[in-house]
MARDOLO-501239 format. One record per residue (C-alpha): residue number from 1; residue in one letter; chain; x, y, z. Coordinates in steps of 0.5 Angstrom, whole numbers, plus 500, padded with zeros to 3 digits. Example, Ala and Ser with C-alpha at 12.3 -4.5 7.8 and 13.67 -1.06 7.14 Angstrom:
2
(1, A, A, (525, 491, 516));
(2, S, A, (527, 498, 514));
***
This chain:
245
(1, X, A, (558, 980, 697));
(2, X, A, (550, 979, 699));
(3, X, A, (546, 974, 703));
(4, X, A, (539, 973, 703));
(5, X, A, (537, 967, 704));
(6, X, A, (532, 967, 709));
(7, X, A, (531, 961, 714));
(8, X, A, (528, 955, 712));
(9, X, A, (521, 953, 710));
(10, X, A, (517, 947, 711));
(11, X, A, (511, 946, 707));
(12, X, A, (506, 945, 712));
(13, X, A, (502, 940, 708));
(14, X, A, (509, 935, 708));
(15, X, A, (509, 935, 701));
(16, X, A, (515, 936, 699));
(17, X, A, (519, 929, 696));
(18, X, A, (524, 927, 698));
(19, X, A, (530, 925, 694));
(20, X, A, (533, 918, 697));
(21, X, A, (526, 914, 696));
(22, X, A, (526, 914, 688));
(23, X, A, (534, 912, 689));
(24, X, A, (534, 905, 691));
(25, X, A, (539, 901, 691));
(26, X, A, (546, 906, 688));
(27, X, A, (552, 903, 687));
(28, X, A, (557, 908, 692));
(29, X, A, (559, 915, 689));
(30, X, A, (565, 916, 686));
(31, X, A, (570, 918, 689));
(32, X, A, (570, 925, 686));
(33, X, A, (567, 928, 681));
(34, X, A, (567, 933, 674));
(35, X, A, (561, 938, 673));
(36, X, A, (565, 944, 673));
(37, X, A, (571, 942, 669));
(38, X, A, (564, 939, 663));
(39, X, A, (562, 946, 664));
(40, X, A, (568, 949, 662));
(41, X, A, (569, 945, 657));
(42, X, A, (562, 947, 654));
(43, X, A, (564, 953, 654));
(44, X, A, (571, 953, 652));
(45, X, A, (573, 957, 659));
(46, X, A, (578, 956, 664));
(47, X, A, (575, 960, 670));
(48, X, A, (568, 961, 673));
(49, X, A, (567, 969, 671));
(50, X, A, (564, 970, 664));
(51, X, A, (559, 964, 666));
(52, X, A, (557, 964, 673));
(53, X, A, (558, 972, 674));
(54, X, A, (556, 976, 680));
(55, X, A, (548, 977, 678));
(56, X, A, (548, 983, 683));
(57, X, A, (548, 979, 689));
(58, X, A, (555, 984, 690));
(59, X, A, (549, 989, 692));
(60, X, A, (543, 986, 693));
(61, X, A, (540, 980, 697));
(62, X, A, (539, 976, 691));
(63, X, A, (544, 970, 691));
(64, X, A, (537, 965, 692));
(65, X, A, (536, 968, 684));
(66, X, A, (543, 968, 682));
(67, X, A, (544, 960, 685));
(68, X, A, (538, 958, 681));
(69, X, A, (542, 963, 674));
(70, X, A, (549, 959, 676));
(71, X, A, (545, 952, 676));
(72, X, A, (541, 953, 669));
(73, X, A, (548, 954, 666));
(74, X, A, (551, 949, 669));
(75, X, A, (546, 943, 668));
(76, X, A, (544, 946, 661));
(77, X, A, (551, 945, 660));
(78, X, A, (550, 937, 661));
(79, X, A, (546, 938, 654));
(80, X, A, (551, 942, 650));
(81, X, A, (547, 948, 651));
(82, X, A, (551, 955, 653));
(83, X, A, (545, 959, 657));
(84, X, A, (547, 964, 661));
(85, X, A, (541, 969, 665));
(86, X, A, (542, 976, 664));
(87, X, A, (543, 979, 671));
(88, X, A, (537, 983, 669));
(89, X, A, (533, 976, 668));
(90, X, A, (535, 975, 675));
(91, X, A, (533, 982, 679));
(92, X, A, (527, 982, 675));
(93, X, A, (525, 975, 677));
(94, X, A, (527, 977, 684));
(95, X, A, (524, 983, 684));
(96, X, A, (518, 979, 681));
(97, X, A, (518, 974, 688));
(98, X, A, (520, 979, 694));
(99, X, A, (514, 983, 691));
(100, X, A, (519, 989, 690));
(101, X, A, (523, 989, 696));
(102, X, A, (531, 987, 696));
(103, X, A, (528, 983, 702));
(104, X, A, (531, 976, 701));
(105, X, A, (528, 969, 700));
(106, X, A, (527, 962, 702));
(107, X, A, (529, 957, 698));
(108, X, A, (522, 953, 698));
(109, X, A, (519, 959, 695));
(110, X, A, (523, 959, 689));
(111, X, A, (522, 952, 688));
(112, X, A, (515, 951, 688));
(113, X, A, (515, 958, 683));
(114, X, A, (521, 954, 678));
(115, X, A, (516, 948, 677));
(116, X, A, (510, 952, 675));
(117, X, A, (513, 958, 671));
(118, X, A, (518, 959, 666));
(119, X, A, (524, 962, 669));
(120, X, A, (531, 966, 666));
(121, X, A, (528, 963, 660));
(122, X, A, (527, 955, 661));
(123, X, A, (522, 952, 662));
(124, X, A, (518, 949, 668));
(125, X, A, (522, 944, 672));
(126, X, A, (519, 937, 673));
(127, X, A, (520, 937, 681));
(128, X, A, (524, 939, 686));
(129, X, A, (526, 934, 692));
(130, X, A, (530, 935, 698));
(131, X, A, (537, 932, 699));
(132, X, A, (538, 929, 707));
(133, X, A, (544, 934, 709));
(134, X, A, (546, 928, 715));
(135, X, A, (547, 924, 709));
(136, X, A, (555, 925, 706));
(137, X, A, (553, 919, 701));
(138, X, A, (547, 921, 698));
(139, X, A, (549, 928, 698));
(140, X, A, (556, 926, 693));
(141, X, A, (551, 920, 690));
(142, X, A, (546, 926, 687));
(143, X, A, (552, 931, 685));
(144, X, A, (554, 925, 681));
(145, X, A, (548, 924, 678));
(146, X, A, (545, 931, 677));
(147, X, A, (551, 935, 678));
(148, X, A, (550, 941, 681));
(149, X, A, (546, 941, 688));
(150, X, A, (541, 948, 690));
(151, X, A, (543, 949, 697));
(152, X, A, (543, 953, 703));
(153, X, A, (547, 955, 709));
(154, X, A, (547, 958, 715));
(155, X, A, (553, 964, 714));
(156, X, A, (559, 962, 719));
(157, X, A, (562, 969, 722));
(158, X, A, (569, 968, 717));
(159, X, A, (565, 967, 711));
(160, X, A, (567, 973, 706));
(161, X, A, (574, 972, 710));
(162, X, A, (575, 965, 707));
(163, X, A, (572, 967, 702));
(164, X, A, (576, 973, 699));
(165, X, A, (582, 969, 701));
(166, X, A, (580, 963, 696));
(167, X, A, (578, 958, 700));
(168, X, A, (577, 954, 704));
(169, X, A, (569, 955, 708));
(170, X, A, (571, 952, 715));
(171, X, A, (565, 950, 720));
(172, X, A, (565, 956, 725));
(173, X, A, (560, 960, 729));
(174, X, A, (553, 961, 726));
(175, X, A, (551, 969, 725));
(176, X, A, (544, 970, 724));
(177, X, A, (545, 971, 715));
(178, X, A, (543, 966, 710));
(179, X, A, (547, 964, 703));
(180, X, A, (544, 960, 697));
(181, X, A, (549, 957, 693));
(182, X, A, (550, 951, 688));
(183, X, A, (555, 944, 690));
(184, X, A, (557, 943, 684));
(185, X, A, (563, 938, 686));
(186, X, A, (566, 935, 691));
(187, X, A, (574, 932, 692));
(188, X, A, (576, 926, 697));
(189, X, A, (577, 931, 704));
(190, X, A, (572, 938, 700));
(191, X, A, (566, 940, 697));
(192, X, A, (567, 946, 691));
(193, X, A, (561, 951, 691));
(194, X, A, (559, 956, 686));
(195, X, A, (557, 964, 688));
(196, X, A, (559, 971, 688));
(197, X, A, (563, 969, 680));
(198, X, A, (567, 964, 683));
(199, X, A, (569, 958, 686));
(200, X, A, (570, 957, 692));
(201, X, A, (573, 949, 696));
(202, X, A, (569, 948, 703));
(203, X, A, (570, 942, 708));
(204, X, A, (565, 937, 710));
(205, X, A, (565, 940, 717));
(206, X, A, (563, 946, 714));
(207, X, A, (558, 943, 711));
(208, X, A, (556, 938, 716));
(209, X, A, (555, 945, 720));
(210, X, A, (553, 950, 715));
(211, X, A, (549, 947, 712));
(212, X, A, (541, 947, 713));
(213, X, A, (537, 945, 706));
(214, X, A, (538, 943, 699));
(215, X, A, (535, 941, 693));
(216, X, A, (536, 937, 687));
(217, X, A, (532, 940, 681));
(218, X, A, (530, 936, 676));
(219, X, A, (530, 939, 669));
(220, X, A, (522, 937, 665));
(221, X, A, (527, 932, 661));
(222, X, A, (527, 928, 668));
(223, X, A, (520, 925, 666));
(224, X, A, (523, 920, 661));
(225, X, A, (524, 914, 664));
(226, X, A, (532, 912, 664));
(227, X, A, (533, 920, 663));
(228, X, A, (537, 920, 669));
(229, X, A, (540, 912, 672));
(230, X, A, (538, 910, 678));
(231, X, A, (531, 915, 678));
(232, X, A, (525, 912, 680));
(233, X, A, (522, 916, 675));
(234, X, A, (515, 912, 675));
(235, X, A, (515, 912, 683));
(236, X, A, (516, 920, 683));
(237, X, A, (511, 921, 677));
(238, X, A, (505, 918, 681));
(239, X, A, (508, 922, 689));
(240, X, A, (509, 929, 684));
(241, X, A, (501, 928, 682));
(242, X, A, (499, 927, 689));
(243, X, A, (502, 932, 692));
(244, X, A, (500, 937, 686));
(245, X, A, (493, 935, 686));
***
C-alpha cells in the first residue's frame, strides 16, 4: 500500500466554506449509520473489492484519487447509479494534476479541480466545504446526511500493521506520511473508513489524533433546495458565489 497525501493546505484567500454554517439547528445524529451496506445493496455485493478496488494506490501515491473514485461510487449509489472509475481514470487524473510526477497531493487542490472540471466521468461538484474535525457531532451529522466524508489523516507508525491485521486503526505516533480516505459510516465506539479495496474499522481516539481535514462534497444535484435536508441551500448558493467571484 501507498500514501501520498501531501500536507494540509489552506486557501490563502479564506474562502473556503464551512459546513456547519449551512447546517443549523440538526437534530443529533443517529447513533449509528448505513452507507456502505446501501452501497452494497446497489451493487448486489457482499464485500468492498469489485467496487472499491485498489486504483493502483498499491504502487503509486494516488490514494487522494482513488478516495475521490470510492467516493463517486458510494455517493452515486445513494441515486441508484452503479459508476465505478477505471484505475486508468484514476492514474490519468492524477498524472493530470502532479503534472507528471508520482509526487502525491493535497486534498484542497483536488477539491477545487472536481468543482471546475469533469472528473472520472461526473460532472463538476456544486461545492465543497470543510467539516470541524474537533467536532465529534458534526462529523457523525454529515456521514448521516451526505454519506461518505473525503478525509485525510496524518499516518500513525502501525497504520499498514493494523491494517493487514483487519483493523482496528488506533491513535498512535505520527510519521512524516499522509493518507486520503472516505469515512463512509460510523458505529457506537468506531468509525468505518474505506482505502486500498477494503474497509477498515477506526476508533474515535484514532480519529481525533490522526486526523487533519475533511471535506463534504456536494454533488451539482445539491443546488436544488430540500436536496439534502437541513442544507441551507440558498445561504450556501450566495457565500459559493462570492467566493468564486
Amino acid at each position: 500500500m501507498k500514501f501520498g497525501k501531501l500536507a494540509k493546505r489552506n486557501d490563502r484567500h479564506y474562502r473556503t466554506l464551512q459546513i456547519k454554517d449551512y447546517l443549523p439547528a440538526l437534530a443529533a445524529p443517529p447513533t449509528a449509520t448505513g452507507n456502505l451496506a446501501r452501497t452494497y445493496k446497489e451493487f448486489g455485493v457482499t464485500s468492498p473489492a469489485s467496487i472499491l478496488p485498489m486504483d493502483d494506490n498499491d504502487t503509486l501515491g494516488c490514494c487522494t484519487i482513488a478516495a475521490l473514485a470510492h467516493f463517486a461510487t458510494t455517493a452515486r449509489a445513494f441515486v441508484g447509479r452503479q459508476l465505478v472509475p477505471t484505475a486508468a481514470q484514476v492514474r490519468s487524473l492524477y498524472f493530470q494534476l502532479t503534472g507528471g510526477a508520482d509526487s502525491g497531493l493535497d486534498m484542497l487542490t483536488v477539491c477545487k479541480h472536481i468543482r471546475q472540471n469533469s472528473w472520472l466521468g461526473e460532472a463538476p461538484i456544486l461545492a465543497f466545504a470543510e467539516v470541524d474535525i474537533t467536532n465529534e457531532v458534526l462529523l457523525k451529522q454529515c456521514i448521516s446526511l451526505f454519506g461518505p466524508l473525503y478525509v485525510g489523516f496524518q499516518v500513525q507508525v502501525n497504520c499498514i500493521q493494523e491494517f493487514d491485521a483487519g483493523g482496528p486503526w488506533t491513535a498512535g505516533p505520527l510519521t512524516q506520511d499522509g493518507h486520503c480516505v472516505n469515512l463512509v459510516d460510523y458505529e457506537p465506539g468506531s468509525l468505518k473508513a474505506e482505502t486500498w479495496g477494503s474497509v477498515i474499522e477506526a476508533t474515535w481516539g484514532w480519529q481525533k489524533v490522526c486526523v487533519d481535514e475533511a471535506y463534504v462534497l456536494l454533488p451539482a444535484e445539491a443546488a436544488t433546495p430540500g436536496y439534502i435536508p437541513g442544507l441551507n441551500t440558498a445561504q450556501l448558493l450566495a457565500d459559493l458565489k462570492a467566493v468564486t467571484a
